[in-house]
C-alpha positions in Angstrom: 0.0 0.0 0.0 1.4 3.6 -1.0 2.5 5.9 1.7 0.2 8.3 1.2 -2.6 6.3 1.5 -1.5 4.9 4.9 -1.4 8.9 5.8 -5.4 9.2 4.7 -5.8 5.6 6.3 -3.9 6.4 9.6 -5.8 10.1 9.7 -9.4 8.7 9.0 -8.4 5.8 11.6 -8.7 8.6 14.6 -11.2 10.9 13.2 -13.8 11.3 16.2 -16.0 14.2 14.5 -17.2 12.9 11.6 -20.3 10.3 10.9 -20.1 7.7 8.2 -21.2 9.3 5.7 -18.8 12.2 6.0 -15.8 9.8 6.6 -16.1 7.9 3.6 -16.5 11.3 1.2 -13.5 12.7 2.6 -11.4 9.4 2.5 -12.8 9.0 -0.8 -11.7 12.8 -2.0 -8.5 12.7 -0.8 -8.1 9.5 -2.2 -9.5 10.7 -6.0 -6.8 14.0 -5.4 -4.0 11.6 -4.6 -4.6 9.1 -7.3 -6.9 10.6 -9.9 -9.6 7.7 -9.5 -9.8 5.6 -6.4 -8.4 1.9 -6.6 -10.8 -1.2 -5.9 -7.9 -1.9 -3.0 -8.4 1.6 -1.9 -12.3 0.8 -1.8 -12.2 -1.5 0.4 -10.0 -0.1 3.2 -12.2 2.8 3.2 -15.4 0.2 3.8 -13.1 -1.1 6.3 -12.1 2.0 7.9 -15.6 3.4 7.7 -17.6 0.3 8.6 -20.1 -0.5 5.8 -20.5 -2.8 3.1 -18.2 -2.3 -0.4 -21.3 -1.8 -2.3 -21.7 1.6 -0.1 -18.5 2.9 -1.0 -19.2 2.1 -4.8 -22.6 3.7 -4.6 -21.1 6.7 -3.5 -18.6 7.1 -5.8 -21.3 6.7 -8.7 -23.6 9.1 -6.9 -20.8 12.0 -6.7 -19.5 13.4 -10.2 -16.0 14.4 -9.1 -15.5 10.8 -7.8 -14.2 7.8 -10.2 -13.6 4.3 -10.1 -11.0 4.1 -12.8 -8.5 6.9 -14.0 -9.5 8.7 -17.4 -7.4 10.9 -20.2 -10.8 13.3 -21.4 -13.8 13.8 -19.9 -16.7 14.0 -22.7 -19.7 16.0 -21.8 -22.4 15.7 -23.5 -25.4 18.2 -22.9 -28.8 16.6 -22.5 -30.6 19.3 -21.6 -34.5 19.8 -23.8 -32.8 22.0 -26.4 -29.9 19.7 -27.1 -32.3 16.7 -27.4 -34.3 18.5 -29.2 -31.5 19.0 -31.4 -30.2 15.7 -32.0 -28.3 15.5 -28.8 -29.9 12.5 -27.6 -28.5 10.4 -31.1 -25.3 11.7 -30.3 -25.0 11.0 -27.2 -25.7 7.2 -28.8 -23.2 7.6 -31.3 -20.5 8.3 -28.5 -21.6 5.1 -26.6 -21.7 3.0 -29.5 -18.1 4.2 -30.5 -16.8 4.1 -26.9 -18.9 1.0 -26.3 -19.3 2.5 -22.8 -22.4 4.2 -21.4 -22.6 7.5 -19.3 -20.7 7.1 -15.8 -18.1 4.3 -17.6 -14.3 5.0 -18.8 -13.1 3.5 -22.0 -10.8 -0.4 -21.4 -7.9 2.0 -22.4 -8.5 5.0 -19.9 -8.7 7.3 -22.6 -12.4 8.6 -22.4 -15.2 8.7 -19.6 -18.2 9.8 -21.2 -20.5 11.6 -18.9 -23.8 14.0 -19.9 -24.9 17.3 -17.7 -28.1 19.0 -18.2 -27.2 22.2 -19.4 -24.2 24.1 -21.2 -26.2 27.0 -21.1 -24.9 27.3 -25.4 -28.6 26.7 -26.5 -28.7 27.8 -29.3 -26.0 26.3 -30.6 -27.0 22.8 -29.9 -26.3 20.1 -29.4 -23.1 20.7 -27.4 -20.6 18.1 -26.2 -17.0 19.4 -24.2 -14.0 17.3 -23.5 -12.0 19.5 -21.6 -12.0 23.1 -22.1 -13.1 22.7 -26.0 -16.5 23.2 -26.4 -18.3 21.5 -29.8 -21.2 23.1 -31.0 -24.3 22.1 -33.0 -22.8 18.5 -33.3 -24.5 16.0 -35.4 -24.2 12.2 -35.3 -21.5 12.5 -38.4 -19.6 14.4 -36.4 -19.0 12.4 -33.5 -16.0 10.0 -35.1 -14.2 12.9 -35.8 -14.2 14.2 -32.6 -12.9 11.4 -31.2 -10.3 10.7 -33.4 -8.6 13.7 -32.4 -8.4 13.0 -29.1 -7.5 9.4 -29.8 -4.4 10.6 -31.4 -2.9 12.8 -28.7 
């Protein structure tokens, strides 16, 4: 086990002030800061740590955005708000997953891409939007999709 998750481990351990459900979201923070995802072994001591069943700690991750299971290269965002479906947005949001063969909330087997979708880019009407990192695509159609991830399958 690394050293600095014995120091979150060892910290957590003798924290007094906290109840559960704060415990494991910090452990699980500083974890995701440290590591850039949190390990299945990391998982489990925090379930350990914290007292509760594996599947809580899994849950949790999946319930909190800025939390992941598995280390990624891009974050794809894909808006789903009314205008964007309206727009197409839903069918391109299908095109990633199909592509990717992952659905929202899974990283790609390589690491490369976690495809996620938030309501609202507030780019309305210019939709349907998708961002991976700070570049923002606009009025994006099915066709375009392979292209967009080409580029960052490249780098």
């Amino acid at each position: 086990m690394k050293k600095e998750w014995n120091d979150i481990f060892d910290y957590y351990r003798e924290e007094k002030s906290m109840n559960q459900s704060e415990l494991v979201i910090a452990m699980l923070t500083e974890l995701q800061a440290a590591e850039g995802c949190i390990p299945r072994e990391a998982r489990e001591m925090v379930a350990e740590i914290a007292g509760v069943n594996p599947g809580y700690i899994s849950a949790v991750i999946k319930s909190l955005p800025h939390l992941h299971e598995q280390s990624f290269r891009y974050e794809i965002k894909v808006c789903i708000s009314d205008r964007c479906k309206n727009k197409g947005g839903t069918e391109v949001l299908k095109e990633f997953q199909r592509i990717l063969k992952i659905r929202p909330g899974q990283v790609t087997r390589d690491g490369r891409f976690l495809l996620t979708t938030v309501y609202c880019m507030h780019y309305c009407t210019k939709a349907p939007n998708v961002q991976i990192g700070d570049r923002l695509f606009q009025n994006v159609s099915v066709s375009d999709v392979p292209s967009i991830i080409k580029k960052y399958s490249a780098s």
